[in-house]
C-alpha positions as CSV (number, residue, x, y, z in Angstrom):
1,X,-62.5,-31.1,-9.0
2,X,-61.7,-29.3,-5.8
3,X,-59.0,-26.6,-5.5
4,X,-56.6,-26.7,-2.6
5,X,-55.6,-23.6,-1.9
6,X,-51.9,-24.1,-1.1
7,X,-50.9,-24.1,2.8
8,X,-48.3,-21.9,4.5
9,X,-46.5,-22.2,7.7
10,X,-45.5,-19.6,9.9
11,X,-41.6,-20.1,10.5
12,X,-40.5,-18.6,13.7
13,X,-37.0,-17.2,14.0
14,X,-35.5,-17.2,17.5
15,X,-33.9,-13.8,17.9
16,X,-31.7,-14.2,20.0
17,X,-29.6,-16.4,18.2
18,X,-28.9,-14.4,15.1
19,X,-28.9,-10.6,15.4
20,X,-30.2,-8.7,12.7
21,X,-27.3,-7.5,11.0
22,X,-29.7,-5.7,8.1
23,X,-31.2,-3.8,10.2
24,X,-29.0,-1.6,11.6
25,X,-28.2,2.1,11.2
26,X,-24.9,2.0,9.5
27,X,-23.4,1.7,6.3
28,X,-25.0,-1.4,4.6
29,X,-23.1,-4.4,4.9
30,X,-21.8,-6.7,2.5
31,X,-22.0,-10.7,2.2
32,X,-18.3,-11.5,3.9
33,X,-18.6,-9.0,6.5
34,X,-22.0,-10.6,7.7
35,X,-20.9,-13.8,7.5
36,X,-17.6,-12.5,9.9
37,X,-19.7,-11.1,12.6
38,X,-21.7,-14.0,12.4
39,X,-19.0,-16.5,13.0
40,X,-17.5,-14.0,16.1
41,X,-20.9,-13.9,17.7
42,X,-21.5,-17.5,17.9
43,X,-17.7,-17.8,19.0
44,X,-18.8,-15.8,22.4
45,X,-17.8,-12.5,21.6
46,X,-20.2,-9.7,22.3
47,X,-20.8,-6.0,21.2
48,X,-18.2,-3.5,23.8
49,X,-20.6,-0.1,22.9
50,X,-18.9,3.6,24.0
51,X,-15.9,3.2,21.8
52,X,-15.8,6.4,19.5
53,X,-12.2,6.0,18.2
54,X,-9.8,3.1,17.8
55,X,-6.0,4.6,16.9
56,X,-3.3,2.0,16.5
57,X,0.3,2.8,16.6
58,X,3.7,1.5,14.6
59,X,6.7,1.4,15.3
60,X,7.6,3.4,12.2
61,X,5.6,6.2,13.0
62,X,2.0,5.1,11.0
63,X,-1.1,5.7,12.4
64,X,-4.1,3.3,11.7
65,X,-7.5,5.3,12.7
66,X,-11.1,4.4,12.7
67,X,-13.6,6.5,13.4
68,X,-17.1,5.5,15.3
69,X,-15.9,1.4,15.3
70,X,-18.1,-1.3,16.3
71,X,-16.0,-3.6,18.6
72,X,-16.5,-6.5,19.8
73,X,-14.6,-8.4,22.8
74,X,-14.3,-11.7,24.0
75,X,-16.6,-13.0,26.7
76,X,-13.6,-15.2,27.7
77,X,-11.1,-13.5,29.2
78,X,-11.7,-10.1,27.6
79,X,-8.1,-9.6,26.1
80,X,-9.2,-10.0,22.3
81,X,-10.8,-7.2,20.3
82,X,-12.7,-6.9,16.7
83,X,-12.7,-3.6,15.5
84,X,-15.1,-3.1,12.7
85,X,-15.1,0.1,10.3
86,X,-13.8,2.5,7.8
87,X,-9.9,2.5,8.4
88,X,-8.2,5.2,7.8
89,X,-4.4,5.6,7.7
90,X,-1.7,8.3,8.6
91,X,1.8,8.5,8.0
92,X,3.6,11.7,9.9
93,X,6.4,11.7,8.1
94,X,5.2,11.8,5.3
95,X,3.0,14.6,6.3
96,X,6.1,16.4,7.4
97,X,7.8,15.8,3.9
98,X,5.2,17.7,2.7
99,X,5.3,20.2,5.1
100,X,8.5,20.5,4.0
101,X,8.1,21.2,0.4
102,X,5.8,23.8,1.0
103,X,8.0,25.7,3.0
104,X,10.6,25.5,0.5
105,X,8.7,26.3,-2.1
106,X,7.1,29.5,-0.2
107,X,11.2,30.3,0.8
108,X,12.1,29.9,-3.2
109,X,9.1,32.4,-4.1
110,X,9.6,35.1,-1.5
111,X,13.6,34.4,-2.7
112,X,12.6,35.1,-5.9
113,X,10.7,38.5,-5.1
114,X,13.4,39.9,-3.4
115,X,15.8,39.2,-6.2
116,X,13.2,41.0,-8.5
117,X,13.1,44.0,-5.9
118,X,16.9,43.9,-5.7
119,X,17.4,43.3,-9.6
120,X,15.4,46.8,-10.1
121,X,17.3,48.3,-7.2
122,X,20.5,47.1,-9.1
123,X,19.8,48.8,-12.4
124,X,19.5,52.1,-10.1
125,X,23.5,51.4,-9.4
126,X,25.4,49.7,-11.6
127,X,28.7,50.0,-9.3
128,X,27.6,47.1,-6.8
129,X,26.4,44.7,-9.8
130,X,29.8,45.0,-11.6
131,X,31.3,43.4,-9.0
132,X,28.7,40.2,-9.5
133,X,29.8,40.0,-12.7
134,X,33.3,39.0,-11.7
135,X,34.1,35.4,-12.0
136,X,35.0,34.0,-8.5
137,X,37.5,31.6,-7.8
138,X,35.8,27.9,-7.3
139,X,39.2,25.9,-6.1
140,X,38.5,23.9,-3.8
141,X,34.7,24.2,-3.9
142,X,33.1,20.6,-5.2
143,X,30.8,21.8,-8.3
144,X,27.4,19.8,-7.0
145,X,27.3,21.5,-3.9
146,X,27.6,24.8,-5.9
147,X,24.9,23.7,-8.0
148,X,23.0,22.3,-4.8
149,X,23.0,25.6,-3.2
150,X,22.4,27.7,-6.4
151,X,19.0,25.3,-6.6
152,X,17.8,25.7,-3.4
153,X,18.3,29.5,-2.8
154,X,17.7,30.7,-6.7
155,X,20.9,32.4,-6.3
156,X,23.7,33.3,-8.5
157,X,26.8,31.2,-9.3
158,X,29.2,34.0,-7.6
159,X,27.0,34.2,-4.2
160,X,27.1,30.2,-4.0
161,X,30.6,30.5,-4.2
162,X,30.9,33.2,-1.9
163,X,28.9,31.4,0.7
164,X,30.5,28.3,0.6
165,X,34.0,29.5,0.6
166,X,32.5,31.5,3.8
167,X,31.8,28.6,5.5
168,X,34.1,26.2,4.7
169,X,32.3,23.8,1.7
170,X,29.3,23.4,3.9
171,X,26.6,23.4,2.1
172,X,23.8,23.5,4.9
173,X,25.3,26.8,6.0
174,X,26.0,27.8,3.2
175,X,22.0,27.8,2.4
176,X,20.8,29.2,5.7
177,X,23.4,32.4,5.1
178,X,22.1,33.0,1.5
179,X,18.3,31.9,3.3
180,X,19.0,34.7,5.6
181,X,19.9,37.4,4.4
């Protein structure tokens, strides 16, 4: 008995219609996003190269963002673009919220350090603390903007009621007085 050894063919790939999408220098790829670009090439569209940034805009104020995208446009009438890449999302306000908070909170602890330089100034005289002690008149003073202002400046019950009888129940001003001085 002979032995065949078995035969092979050559199969010969025509670049130019697939691109090789393993190949490349990026992140590696997965099965759906292969398939995608796949489907857009032999649709017409073609790679746009240059692009280093693509931002998108809302209404709202969010900000979509990728970084280094690989676009492609259409060979039609070059109106329609695929952006492909790591999408990354911003939302300003609530960026400024937290802004926000950290401003507060550094207000509240600086607050808080001059009340413990001014308690220790306070046991020095005792003259300017009695009157502190005095209970103040809350009529017509609502009691949550009392206890509004008492948590945002870490202030006593009597300077709350100072304030806002100072300007008039408003609490806003009543902070930024307290805030101030």
């Amino acid at each position: 008995m002979a032995t065949e050894e078995p035969k092979t063919q050559e199969v010969k790939q025509e670049e130019e219609e697939m691109p090789s999408l393993e190949n490349q220098d990026g992140p590696k790829l997965n099965r759906g996003e292969k398939k995608c670009r796949k489907a857009l090439t032999k649709l017409g569209m073609k790679n746009f190269p240059g692009i280093t940034r693509v931002t998108i805009k809302k209404r709202d104020g969010f900000i979509f963002m990728i970084n280094d995208p690989e676009v492609l446009i259409s060979g039609d009438n070059g109106n329609q673009f695929v952006c492909f890449g790591e999408l990354k999302y911003d939302d300003p306000n609530q960026r400024m919220a937290q802004a926000e908070a950290a401003k507060m909170a550094q207000q509240q602890a600086a607050a808080r350090a001059a009340a413990s330089t001014a308690s220790s100034g306070a046991a020095a005289s005792s003259k300017p603390a009695a009157s502190d002690e005095a209970a103040e008149d809350e009529s017509g003073i609502t009691p949550n903007h009392i206890n509004m202002v008492m948590e945002h400046t870490s202030c006593t019950r009597n300077e709350a009621i100072r304030a806002l009888k100072e300007s008039n129940d408003d609490m806003i001003n009543a902070v930024m007085k307290i805030s101030g001085s």
